[in-house]
C-alpha positions as CSV (number, residue, x, y, z in Angstrom):
1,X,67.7,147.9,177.8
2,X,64.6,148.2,175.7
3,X,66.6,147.3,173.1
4,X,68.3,144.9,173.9
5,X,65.0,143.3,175.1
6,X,63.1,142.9,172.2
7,X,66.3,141.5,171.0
8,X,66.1,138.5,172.7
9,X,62.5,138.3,172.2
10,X,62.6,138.0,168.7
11,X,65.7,135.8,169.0
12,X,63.7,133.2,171.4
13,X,60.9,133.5,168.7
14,X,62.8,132.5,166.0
15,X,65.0,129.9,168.4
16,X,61.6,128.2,169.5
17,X,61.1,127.4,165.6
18,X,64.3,126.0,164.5
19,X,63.1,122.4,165.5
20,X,60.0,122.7,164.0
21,X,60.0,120.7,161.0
22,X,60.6,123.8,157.7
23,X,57.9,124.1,155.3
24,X,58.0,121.7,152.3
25,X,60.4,122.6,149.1
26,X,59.3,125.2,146.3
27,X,58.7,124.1,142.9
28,X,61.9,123.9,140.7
29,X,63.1,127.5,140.9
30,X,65.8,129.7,141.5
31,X,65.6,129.4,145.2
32,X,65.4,125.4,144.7
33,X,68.7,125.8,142.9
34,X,70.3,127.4,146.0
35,X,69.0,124.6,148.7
36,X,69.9,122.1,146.4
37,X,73.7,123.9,146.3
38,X,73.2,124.0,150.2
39,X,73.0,120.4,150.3
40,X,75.9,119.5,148.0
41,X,78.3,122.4,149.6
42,X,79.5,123.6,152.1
43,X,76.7,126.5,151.6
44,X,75.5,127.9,148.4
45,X,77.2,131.2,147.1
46,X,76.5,133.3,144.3
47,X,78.9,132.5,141.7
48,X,78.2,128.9,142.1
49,X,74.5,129.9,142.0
50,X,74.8,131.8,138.7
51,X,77.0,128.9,137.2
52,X,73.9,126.6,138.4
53,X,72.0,128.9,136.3
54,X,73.9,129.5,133.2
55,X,74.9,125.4,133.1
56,X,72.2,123.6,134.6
57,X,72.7,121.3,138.1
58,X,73.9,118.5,136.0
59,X,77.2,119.9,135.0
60,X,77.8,121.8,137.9
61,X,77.8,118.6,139.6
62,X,80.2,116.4,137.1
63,X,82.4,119.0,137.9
64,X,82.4,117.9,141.3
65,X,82.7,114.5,140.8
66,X,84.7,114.3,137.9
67,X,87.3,117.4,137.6
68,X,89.3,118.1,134.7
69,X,91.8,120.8,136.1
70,X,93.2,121.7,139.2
71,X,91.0,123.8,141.7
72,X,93.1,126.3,143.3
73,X,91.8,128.2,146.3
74,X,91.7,131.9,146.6
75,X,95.3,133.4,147.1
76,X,94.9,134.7,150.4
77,X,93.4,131.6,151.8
78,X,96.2,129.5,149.3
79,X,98.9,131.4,151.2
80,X,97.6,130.5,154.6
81,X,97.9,127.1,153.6
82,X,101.1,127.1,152.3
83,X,102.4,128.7,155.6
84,X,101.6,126.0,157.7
85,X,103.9,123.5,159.2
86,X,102.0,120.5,158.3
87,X,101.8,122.0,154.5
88,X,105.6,122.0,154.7
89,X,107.1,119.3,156.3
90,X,106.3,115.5,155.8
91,X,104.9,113.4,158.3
92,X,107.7,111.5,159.4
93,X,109.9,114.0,159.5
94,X,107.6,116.0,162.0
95,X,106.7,113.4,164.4
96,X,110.4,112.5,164.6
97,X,111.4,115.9,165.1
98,X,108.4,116.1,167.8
99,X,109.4,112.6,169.2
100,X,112.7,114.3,169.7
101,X,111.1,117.2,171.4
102,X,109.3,114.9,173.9
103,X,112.3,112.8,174.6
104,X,114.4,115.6,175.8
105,X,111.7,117.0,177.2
106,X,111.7,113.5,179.6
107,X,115.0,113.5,180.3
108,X,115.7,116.3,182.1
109,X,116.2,116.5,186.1
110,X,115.0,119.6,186.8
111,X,111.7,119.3,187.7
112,X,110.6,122.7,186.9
113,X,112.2,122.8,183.2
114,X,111.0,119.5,182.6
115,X,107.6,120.5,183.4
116,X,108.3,123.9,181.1
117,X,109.8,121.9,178.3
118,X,106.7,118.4,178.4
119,X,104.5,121.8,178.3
120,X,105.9,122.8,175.3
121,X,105.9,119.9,173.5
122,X,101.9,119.3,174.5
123,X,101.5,122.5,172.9
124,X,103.6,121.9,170.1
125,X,100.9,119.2,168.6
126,X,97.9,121.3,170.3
127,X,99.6,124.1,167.7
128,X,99.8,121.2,164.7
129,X,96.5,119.9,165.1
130,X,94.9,123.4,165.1
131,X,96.8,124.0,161.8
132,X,95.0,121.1,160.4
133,X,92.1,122.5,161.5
134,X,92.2,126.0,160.3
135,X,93.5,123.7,156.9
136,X,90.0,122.0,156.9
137,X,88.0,125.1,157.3
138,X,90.1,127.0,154.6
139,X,89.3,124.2,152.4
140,X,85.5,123.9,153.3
141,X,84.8,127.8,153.0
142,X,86.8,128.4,149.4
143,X,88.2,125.4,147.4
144,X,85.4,125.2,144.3
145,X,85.3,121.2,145.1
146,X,83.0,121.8,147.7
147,X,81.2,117.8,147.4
148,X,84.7,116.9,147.5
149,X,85.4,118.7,150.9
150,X,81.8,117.7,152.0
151,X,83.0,114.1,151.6
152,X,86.3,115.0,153.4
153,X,85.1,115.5,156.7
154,X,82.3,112.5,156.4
155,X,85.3,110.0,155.6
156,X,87.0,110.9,158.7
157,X,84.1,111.2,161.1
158,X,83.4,107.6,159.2
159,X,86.8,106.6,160.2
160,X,87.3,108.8,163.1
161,X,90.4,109.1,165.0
162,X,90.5,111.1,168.1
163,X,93.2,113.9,168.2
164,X,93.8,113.5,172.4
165,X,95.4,109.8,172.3
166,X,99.2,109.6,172.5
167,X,101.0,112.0,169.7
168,X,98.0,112.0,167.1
169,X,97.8,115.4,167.2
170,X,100.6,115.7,164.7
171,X,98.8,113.0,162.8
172,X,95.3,114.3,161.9
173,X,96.7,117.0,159.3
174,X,98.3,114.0,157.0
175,X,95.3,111.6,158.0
176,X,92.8,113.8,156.9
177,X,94.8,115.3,153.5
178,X,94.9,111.5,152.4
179,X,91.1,110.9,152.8
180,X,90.2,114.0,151.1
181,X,92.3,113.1,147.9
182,X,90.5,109.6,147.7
183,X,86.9,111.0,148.6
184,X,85.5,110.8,145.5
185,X,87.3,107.3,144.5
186,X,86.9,103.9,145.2
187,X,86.0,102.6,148.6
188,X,88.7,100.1,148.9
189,X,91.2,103.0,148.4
190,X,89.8,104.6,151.5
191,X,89.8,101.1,153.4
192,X,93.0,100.4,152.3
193,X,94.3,103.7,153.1
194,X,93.0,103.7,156.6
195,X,93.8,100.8,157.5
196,X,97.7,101.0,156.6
197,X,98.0,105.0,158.3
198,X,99.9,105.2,161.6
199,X,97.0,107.6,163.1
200,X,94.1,104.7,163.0
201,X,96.6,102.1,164.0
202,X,97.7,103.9,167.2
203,X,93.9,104.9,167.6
204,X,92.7,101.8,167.7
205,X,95.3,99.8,169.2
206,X,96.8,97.7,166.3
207,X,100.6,98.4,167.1
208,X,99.7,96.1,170.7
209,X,98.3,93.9,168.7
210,X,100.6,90.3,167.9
211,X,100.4,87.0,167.5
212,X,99.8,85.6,171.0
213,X,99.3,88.8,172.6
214,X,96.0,89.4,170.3
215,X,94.2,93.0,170.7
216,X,90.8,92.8,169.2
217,X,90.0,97.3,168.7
218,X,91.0,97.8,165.3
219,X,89.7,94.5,164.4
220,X,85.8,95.0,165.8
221,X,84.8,98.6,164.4
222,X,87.0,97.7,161.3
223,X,83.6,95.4,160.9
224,X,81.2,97.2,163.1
225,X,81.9,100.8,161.8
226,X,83.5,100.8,158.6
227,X,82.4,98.3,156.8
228,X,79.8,95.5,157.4
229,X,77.8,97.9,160.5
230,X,75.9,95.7,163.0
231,X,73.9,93.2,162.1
232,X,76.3,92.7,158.6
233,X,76.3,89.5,159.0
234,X,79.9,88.7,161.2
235,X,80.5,87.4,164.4
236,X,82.6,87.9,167.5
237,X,84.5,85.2,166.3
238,X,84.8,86.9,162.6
239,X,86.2,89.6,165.0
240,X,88.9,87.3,166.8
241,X,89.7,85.8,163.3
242,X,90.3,89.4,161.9
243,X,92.8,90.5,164.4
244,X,94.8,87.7,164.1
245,X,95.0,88.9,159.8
246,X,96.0,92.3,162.0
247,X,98.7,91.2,164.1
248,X,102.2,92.8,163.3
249,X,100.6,95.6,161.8
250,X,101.7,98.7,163.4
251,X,103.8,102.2,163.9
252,X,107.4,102.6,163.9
253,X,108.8,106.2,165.0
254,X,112.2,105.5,165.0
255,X,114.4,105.1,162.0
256,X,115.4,101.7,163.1
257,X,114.4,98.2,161.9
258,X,113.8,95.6,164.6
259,X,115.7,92.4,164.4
260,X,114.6,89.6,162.2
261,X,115.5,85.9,161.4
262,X,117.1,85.7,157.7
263,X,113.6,83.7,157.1
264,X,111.1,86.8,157.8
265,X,113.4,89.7,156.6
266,X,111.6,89.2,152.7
267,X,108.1,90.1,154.7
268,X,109.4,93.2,156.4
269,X,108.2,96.3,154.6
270,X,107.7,100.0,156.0
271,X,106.2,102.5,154.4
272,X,106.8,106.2,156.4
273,X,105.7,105.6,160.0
274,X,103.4,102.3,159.6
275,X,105.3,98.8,159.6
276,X,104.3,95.6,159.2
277,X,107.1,93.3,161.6
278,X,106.1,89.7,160.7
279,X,108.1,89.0,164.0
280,X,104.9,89.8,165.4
281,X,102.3,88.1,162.9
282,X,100.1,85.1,163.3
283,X,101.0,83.2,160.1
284,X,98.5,80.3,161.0
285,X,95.2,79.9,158.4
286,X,92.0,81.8,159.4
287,X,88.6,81.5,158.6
288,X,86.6,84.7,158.2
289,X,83.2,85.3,157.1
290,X,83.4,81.2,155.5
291,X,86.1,81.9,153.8
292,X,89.7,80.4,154.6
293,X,92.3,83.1,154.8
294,X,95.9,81.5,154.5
295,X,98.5,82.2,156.3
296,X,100.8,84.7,154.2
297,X,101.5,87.6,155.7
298,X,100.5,91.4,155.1
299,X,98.9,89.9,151.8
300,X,95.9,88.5,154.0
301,X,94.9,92.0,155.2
302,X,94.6,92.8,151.0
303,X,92.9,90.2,150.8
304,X,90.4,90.5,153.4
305,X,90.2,94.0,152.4
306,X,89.2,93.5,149.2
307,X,86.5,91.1,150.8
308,X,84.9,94.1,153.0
309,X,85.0,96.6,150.4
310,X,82.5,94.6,148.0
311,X,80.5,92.8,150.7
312,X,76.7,93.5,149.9
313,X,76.7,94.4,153.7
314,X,79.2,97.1,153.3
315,X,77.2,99.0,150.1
316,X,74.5,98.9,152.3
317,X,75.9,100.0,155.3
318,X,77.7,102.7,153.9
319,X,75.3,103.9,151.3
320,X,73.2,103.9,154.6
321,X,75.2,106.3,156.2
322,X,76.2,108.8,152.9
323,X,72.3,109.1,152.8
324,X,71.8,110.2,156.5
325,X,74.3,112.7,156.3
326,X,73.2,114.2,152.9
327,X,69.3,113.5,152.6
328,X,67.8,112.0,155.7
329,X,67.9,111.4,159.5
330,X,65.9,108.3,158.3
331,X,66.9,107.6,154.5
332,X,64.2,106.0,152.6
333,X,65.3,102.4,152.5
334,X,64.7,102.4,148.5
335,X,67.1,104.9,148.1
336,X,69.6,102.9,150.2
337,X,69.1,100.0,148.2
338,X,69.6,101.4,144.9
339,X,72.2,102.9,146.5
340,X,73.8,99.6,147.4
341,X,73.6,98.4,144.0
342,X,74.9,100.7,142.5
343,X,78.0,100.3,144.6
344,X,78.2,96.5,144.1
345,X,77.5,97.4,140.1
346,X,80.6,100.2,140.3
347,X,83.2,98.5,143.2
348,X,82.5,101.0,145.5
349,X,83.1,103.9,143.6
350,X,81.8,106.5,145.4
351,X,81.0,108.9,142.9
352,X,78.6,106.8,141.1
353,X,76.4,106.5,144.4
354,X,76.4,110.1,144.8
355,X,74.9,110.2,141.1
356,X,72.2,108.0,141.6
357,X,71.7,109.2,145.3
358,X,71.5,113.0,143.7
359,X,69.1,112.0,140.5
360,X,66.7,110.2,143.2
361,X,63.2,111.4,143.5
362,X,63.8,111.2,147.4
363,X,66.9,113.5,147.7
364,X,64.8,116.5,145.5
365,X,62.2,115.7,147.8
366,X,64.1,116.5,150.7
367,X,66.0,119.6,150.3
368,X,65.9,122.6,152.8
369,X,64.5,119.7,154.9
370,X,67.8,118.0,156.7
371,X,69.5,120.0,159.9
372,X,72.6,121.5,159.7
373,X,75.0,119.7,162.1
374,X,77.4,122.1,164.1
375,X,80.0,122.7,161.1
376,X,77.7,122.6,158.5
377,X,76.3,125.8,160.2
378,X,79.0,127.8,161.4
379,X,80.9,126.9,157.9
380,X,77.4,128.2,155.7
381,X,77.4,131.1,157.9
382,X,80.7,132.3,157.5
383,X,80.5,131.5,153.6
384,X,77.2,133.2,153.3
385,X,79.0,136.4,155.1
386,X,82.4,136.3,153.5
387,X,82.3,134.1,150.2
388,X,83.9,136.9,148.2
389,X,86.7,138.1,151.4
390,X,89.1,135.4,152.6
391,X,89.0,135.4,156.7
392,X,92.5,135.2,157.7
393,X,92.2,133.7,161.1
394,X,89.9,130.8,161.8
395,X,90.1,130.5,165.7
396,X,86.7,132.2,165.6
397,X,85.4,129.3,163.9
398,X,87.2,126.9,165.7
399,X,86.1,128.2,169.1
400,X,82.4,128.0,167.8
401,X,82.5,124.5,167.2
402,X,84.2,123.6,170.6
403,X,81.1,125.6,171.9
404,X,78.8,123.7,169.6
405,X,80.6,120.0,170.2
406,X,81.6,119.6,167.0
407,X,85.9,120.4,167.1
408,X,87.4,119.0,164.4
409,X,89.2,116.0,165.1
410,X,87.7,115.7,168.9
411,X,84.9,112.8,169.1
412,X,86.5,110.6,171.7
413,X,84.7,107.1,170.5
414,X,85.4,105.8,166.9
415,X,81.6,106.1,165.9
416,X,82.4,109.7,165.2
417,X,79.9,112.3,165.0
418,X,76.8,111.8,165.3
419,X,74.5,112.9,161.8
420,X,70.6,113.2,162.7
421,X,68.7,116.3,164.4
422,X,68.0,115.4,167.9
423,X,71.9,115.6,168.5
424,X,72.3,118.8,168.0
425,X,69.1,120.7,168.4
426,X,68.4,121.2,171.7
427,X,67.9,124.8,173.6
428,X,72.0,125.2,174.8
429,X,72.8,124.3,171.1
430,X,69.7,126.9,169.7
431,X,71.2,129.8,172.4
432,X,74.3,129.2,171.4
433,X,74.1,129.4,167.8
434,X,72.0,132.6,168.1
435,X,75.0,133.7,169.7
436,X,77.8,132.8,166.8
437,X,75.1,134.7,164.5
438,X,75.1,137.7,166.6
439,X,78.9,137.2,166.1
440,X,78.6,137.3,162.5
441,X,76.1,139.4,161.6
442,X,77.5,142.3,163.6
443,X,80.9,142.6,162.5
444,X,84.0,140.6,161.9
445,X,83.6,138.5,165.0
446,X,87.6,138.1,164.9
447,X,87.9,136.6,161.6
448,X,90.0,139.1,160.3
449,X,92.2,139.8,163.2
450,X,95.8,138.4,162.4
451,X,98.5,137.7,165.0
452,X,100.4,140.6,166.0
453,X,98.2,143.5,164.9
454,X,96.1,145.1,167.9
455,X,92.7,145.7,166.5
456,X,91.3,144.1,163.5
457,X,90.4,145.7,160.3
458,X,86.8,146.3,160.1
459,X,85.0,144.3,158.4
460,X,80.8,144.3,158.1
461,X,79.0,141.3,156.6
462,X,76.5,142.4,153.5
463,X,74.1,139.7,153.7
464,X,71.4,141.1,151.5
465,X,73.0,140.2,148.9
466,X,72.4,138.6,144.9
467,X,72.5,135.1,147.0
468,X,69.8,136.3,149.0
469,X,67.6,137.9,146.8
470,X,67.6,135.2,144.4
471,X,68.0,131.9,146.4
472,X,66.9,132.8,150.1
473,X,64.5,135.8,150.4
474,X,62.0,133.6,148.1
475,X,61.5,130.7,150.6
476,X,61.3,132.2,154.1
477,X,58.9,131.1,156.2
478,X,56.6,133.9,157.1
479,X,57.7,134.2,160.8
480,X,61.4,135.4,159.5
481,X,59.7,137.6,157.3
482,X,58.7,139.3,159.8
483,X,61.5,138.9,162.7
484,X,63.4,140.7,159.6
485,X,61.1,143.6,158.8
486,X,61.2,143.9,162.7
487,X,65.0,144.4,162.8
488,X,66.4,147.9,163.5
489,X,69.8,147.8,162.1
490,X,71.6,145.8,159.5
491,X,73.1,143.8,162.6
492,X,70.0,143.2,164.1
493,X,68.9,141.7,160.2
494,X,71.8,140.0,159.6
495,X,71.3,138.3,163.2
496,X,68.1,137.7,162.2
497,X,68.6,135.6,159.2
498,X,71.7,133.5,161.0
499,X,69.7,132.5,163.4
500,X,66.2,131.9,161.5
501,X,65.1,128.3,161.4
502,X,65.6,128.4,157.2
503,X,69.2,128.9,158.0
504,X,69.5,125.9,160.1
505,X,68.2,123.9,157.5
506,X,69.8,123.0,154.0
């Protein structure tokens, strides 16, 4: 009892500090090197550290932004991937085969076996969707393009989908796979890819949406949220305007094209699940943001695409909202302007604004100062504890970030996440977090316990290790310094340091 006690003394200790703004950056050093790897990965490791070291920052980050080979992940962790059903099989095969599920599951008169079999198929996509999941964390812990799966999971919060509504569920593995191979490319690739994938168009409502029966969803946070952001310059009518370019835009799960007139069957086209049924568009003229958008067809959406993508609202927006995630709650406007530029210089190519957001002044400035959001926590912890062991079972993880509010794939509203502090550092969040370190630091916390086998192998975390020596131990604040020469047991240490207010902060 005494024990366990002064354990959650020290813990509250340490908790009370984690909102307190962290002491300012070191001087260029070896432990500089690390926070600025913590801001650019997923969490710093050794090896990159050392290649950091041996190459300099500059062409560990080309690297990132430009690679020259393929990047395989570990074997173990490769081999999970390559197991999974969304790895596998293509989309439209598996909603179909899904679809199928559901449809039999529906017409059965039984009550109790259609109750059995609709459970079934709900857990069918549950299982599909936590695939995609335990895909995502794979990726974030051990692929070597860590900016690449950094950008990943910012490009679909940015265009979030929600995994609940209708059958997206088997959607968000495919959705999310697409973004992360155009993370690092142009914006307009990203737009264009979004707005053509069946997962935002049943999100947001775009397969109700036809001429004379006009839904407006997709249409407003295609301006409010991805693009021009409010106050961008466009109105509700801008909105209006833009779902009529929308209309006949939409998701076919079938295998069977709808009935045209000889005149529209040249304007059909399909492409997997997402069709575009000019049955169903407005082909009048529009006028959007003082332009006139002639009635043509799908081509209007390309154009008006093409329009967002290089609006000066746009780079500002978005450059806005790349430096709140990786510098600041409240970026310097400066660096968001030269931001902006350089998009507008570059088309949107988003590596380019990650070079000059990197080279700033301001982002140096800020390192080991921003707040790790849920999965940027749990994810550096588990990396920090296992970088060199492949976990075989992620539903730890997962289940932290339920706890924490962060699930993958499972913000309800299309803002997604939110980036800054004050949502995620209040005392639940601080208890609970002390608890996933605990977790960690005093064993395998279930990361290592695979399906079928009764116990798990052991497995104890060594986090006093080259990493910490050279690119944490030198910039604790003195408070963990001493919560850690407190500790009685390499649990209690490890604890300790997961839960220390430097930790929380990259």
């Amino acid at each position: 009892m005494k024990h366990l006690t002064r354990l959650v003394l020290s813990a509250a200790a340490l908790l009370a500090g984690c909102a307190a703004q962290p002491p300012a950056p070191a001087a260029r050093s070896t432990a500089s090197d690390a926070l600025w790897l913590d801001r650019l990965s997923w969490g710093a490791t050794s090896a990159d550290l050392a290649t950091v070291r041996s190459q300099g920052r500059s062409a560990w980050l080309e690297a990132q932004l430009e690679p020259l080979a393929p990047a395989p992940l570990p074997g173990a962790a490769q081999a999970q991937i390559q197991a999974l059903s969304i790895t596998q099989t293509e989309l439209l095969p598996l909603v179909q085969r899904l679809e199928a599920q559901r449809k039999a599951a529906d017409a059965l008169t039984d009550d109790a076996a259609k109750a059995d079999a609709q459970k079934a198929y709900q857990q069918a996509m549950t299982q599909l969707a936590r695939e995609a999941s335990a895909r995502q964390l794979l990726n974030a812990l051990y692929s070597p393009r860590q900016l690449q799966e950094q950008l990943a999971w910012f490009w679909f919060n940015h265009f979030n989908v929600h995994q609940f509504k209708s059958n997206l569920r088997v959607m968000v593995g495919d959705y999310e796979q697409g973004l992360r191979e155009r993370a690092l490319g142009r914006f307009r690739d990203l737009l264009g890819y979004t707005a053509h994938h069946p997962a935002m168009l049943r999100y947001l409502d775009n397969e109700q949406n036809a001429a004379n029966r006009i839904n407006e969803n997709y249409a407003r946070e295609l301006l409010e949220l991805h693009t021009l952001g409010v106050g961008g310059g466009y109105s509700q009518r801008d909105v209006q305007e833009l779902a009529r370019v929308l209309t006949g835009l939409g998701v076919n799960l079938t295998d069977t094209k709808p009935k045209l007139k000889p005149a529209q069957e040249a304007q059909y086209r399909r492409d997997g699940l997402m069709e575009f049924n000019p049955a169903r568009h407005d082909f009048g003229d529009k006028q959007l943001l003082g332009i006139t958008v002639k009635g043509s067809g799908e081509a209007e959406l390309e154009q008006v695409l093409d329009l967002l993508a290089r609006h000066p609202s746009t780079a500002r927006f978005v450059s806005a909202k790349l430096a709140r995630y990786f510098v600041a709650d409240e970026p310097p406007p400066a660096l968001v302007e030269r931001m902006a530029q350089r998009w507008l210089q570059g088309d949107g190519r988003i590596a380019d604004v990650l070079r000059t957001m990197v080279a700033s002044p301001e982002f140096e400035a800020s390192l080991g100062r921003k707040f790790k959001d849920p999965t940027h926590y749990v994810v550096s912890a588990v990396r920090l504890a296992y970088a060199d062991k492949v976990v075989l079972n992620t539903g730890p993880m997962i289940g932290w970030l339920y706890r924490l509010g962060q699930a993958p794939y499972n913000r309800q509203t299309p803002d997604g996440y939110p980036l800054d502090e004050n949502a995620w550092a209040g005392p639940g969040q601080m208890t609970t977090r002390f608890e996933i370190a605990r977790a960690i630091g005093s064993g395998s916390a279930g990361l290592f316990r695979v399906d079928g086998e009764a116990r798990e192998r052991p497995a104890f975390p060594q986090l006093a290790n080259p990493l910490y020596y050279d690119g944490i131990a030198p910039r604790l604040a003195a408070a963990t310094q001493q919560a850690l020469a407190q500790a009685t047991s390499p649990q209690e240490w490890n604890t300790y340091l997961l839960a220390s207010p430097d930790f929380m902060h990259r």
